[in-house]
C-alpha positions in Angstrom: 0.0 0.0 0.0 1.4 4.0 -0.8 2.2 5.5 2.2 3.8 8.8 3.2 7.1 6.8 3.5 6.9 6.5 -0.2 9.4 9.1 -1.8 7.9 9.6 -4.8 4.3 11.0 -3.0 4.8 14.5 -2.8 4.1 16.6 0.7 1.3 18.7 0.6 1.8 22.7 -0.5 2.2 25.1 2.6 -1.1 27.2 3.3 -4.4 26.2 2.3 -4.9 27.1 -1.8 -7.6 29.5 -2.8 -9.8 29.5 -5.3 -9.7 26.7 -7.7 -7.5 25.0 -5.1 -7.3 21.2 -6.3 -5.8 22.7 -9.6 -2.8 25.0 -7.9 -2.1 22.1 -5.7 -2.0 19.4 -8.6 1.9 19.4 -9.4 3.1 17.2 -12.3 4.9 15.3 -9.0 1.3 14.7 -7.2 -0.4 13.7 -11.2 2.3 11.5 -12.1 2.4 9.9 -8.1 -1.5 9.4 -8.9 -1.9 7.6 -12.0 1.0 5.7 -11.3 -1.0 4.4 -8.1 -4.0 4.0 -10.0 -1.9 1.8 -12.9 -0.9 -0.8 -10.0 -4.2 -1.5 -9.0 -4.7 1.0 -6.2 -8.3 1.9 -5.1 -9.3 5.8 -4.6 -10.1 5.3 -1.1 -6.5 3.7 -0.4 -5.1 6.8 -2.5 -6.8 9.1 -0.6 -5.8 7.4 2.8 -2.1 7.7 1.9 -2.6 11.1 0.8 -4.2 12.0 4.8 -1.3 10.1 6.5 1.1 12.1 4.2 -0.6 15.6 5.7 -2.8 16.4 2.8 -6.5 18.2 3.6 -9.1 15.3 3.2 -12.1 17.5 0.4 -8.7 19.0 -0.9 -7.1 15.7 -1.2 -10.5 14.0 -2.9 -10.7 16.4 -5.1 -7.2 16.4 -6.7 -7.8 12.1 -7.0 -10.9 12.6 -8.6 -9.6 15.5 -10.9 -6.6 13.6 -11.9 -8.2 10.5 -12.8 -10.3 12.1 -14.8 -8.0 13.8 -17.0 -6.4 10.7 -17.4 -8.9 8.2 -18.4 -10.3 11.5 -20.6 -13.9 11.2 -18.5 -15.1 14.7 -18.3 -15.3 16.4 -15.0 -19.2 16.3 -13.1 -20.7 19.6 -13.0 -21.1 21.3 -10.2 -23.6 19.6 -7.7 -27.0 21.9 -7.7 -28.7 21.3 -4.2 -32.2 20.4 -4.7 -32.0 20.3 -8.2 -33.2 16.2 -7.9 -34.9 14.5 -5.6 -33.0 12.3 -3.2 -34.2 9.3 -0.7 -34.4 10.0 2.8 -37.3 10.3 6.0 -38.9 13.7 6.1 -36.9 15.4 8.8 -38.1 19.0 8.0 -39.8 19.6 11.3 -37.1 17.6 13.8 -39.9 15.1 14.3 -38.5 12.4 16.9 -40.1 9.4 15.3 -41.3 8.7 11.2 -43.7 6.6 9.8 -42.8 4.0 7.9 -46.0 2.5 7.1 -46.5 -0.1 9.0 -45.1 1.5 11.8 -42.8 4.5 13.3 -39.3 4.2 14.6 -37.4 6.6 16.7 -34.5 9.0 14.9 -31.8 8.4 17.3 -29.5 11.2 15.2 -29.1 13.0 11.8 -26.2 14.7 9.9 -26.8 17.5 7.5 -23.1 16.6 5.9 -22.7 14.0 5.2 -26.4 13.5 5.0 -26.3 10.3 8.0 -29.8 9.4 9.9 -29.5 6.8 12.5 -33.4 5.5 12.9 -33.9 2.9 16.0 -36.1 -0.3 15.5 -36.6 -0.3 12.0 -36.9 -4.1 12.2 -38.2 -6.0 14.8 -36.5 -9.2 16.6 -38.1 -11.5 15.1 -37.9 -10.1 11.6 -33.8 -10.5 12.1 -34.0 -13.7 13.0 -35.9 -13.9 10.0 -33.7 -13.0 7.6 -30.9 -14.8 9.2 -32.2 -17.8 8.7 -33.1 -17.4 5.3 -30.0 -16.2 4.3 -27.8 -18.4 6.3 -28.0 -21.4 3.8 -27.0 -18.9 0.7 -24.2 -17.3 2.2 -20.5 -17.0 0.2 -17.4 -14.8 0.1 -19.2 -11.4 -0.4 -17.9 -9.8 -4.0 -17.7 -6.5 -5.0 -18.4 -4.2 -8.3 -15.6 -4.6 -10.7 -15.4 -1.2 -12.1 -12.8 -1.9 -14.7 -14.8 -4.6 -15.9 -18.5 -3.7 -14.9 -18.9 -7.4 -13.5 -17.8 -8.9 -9.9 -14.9 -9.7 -8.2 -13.4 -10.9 -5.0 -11.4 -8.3 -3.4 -9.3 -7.9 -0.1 -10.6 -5.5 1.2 -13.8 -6.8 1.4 -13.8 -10.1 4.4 -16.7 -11.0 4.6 -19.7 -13.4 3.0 -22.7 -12.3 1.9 -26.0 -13.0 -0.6 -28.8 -11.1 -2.5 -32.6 -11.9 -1.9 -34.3 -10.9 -5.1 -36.9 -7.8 -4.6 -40.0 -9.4 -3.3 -38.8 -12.7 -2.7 -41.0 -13.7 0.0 -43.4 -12.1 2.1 -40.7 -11.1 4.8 -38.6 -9.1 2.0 -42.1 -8.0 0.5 -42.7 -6.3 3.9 -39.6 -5.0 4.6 -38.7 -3.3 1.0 -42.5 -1.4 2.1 -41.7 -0.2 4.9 -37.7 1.2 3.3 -39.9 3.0 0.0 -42.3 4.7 3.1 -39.3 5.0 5.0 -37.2 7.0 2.6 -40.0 8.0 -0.5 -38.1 6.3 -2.6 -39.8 3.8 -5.0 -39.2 0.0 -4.2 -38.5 -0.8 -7.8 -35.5 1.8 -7.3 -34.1 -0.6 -5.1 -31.4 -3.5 -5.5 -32.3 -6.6 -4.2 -31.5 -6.7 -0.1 -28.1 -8.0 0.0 -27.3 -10.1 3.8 -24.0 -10.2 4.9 -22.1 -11.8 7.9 -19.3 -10.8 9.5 -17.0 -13.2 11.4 -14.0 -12.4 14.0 -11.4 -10.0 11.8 -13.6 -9.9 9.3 -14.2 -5.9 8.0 -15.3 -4.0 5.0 -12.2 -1.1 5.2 -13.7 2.2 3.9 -15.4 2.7 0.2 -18.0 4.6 -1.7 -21.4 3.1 -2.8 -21.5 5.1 -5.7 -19.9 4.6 -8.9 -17.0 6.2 -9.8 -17.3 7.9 -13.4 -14.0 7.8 -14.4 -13.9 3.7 -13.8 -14.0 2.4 -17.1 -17.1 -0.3 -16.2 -19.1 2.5 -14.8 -21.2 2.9 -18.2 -22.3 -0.6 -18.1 -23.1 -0.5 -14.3 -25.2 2.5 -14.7 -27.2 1.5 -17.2 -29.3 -0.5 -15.0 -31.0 1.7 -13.1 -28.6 4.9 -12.9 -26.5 6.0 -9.8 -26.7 4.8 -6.5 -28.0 7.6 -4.4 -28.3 6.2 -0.7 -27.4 3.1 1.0 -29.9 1.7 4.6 -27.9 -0.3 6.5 -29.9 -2.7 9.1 -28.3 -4.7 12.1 -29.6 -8.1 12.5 -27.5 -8.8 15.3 -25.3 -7.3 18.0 -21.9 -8.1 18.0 -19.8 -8.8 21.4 -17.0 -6.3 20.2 -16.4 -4.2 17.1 -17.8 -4.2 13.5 -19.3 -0.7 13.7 -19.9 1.1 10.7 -17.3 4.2 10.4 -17.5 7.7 8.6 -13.9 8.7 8.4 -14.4 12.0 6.7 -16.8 12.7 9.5 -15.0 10.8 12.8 -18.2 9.2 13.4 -18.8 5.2 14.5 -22.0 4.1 14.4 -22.3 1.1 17.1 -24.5 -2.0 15.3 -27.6 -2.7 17.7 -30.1 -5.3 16.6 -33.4 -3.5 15.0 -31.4 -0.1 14.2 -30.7 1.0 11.1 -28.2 3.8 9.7 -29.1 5.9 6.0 -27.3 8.2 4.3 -27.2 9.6 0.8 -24.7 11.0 -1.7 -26.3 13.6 -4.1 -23.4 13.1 -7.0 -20.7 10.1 -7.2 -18.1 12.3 -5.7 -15.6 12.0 -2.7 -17.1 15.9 -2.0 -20.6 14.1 -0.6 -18.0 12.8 2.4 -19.7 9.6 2.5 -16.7 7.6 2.5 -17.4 5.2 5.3 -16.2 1.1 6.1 -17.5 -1.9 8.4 -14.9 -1.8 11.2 -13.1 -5.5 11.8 -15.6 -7.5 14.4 -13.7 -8.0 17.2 -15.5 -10.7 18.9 -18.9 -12.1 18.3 -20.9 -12.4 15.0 -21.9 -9.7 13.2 -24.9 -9.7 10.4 -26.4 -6.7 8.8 -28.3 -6.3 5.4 -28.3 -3.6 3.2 -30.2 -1.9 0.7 -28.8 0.4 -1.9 -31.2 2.5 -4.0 -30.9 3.5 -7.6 -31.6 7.0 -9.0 -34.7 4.9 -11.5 -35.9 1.8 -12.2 -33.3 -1.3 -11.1 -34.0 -4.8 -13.4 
């Protein structure tokens, strides 16, 4: 992995840059450091991490990977993110109510983040529903994949420990139920949605930090996004407790959310860009079991 140690990573420019700032900083050093990272195989999140230990501003830092990569795999640069210009997925939180309805019942906000966009909703699934989906999902299980973005396919990858599977959308009553309550939850359609996805976590096992969304400048993205668009937010539900460990971590945002059985933590991410400072990992389970299932939602239509 690059770290500051490396000598060929260049330390970060005195000062803080003004306008324009990820182009002033950008030397031919830094884009040469960048794509020669990218050409070994290195992931932006790993880039990005060596470029914090090194000293570099995190949004600064982001925005010089995504810039760079960019210009190198000639992908032309996202405009400039228009708040409100779409609509996004996410509970109705206006008015600071203290629970929201999600049909079928209401659950208690236990926090919310304006940015990152991050609501931590309490009892969105009932005991007996996570034993549920355990169950169901125990027989299925195998090493969890994840997007292949050169490719637009799967792949095993290290960074990723743990073994999951995918219930189709409206599988079975219990799924049926569930993806209503998540489309009342956040207004979001249900046929926006990727199947729910299960995944369990063993001792050591972690997913280290990532984005949901896909990155543009990944040659596979086209392909990905044609089913369905962007991912725009990611719900993810904790069917179990762990003894120790395997929260879920913001890094951009030093926050750890701790995995209780029933809650369930949403946030959103407007564009596909390191900017929305959703960058966030399952932490290594310490002791214990951990099992959580997600649901990532589409900007249309997913088939």
């Amino acid at each position: 992995m690059p770290s500051r140690s490396d000598p060929h990573l260049p330390a970060p420019p005195p000062g803080t840059p003004g306008h324009n700032a990820a182009r002033q900083a950008m030397t031919p050093e830094l884009r040469r450091w960048i794509v020669a990272q990218a050409g070994a195989g290195y992931s932006t999140p790993v880039m990005l991490q060596s470029l914090r230990d090194a000293g570099w501003d995190a949004p600064l830092a982001a925005e010089i990977l995504t810039l760079a990569l960019q210009e190198h795999r000639g992908v032309r640069p996202l405009p400039p993110a228009q708040p409100g210009a779409a609509p996004m997925p996410g509970p109705r939180l206006d008015e600071s109510p203290t629970q929201v309805d999600c049909g079928d019942r209401s659950v208690p906000v236990l926090l919310a983040m304006s940015r990152p966009r991050i609501v931590l909703l309490g009892k969105l699934l009932s005991a007996e529903e996570c034993d549920a989906l355990i169950a169901f999902a125990a027989p299925r299980m195998a090493r969890s994949l994840t997007v292949a973005t050169q490719t637009g396919g799967e792949e095993l990858h290290h960074d990723r420990t743990s073994n999951g599977m995918f219930f189709d959308r409206g599988e079975n009553p219990l799924i049926q139920r569930i993806e209503a309550r998540i489309a009342c939850l956040l207004h979001w359609p249900v046929e926006n949605g990727e199947g729910l996805q299960v995944l369990h976590y063993r001792p050591g096992a972690e997913y280290k930090p990532h984005y949901d969304y896909f990155d543009p400048a990944e040659p596979g993205t086209p392909s990905i996004v044609n089913r369905g668009g962007q991912r725009v937010g990611t719900l993810v539900m904790y069917l179990n407790t762990p003894e120790k460990g395997g929260g879920t971590t913001f890094p951009d945002v030093h926050l750890e959310v701790a995995p209780q059985r029933g809650n369930a933590v949403f946030f959103s991410y407007e564009r596909p860009h390191p900017s929305t400072r959703t960058l966030h990992g399952g932490a290594p389970v310490i002791a214990g079991d951990k099992w959580i299932a997600t649901k990532w939602l589409r900007e249309r239509k997913f088939d």
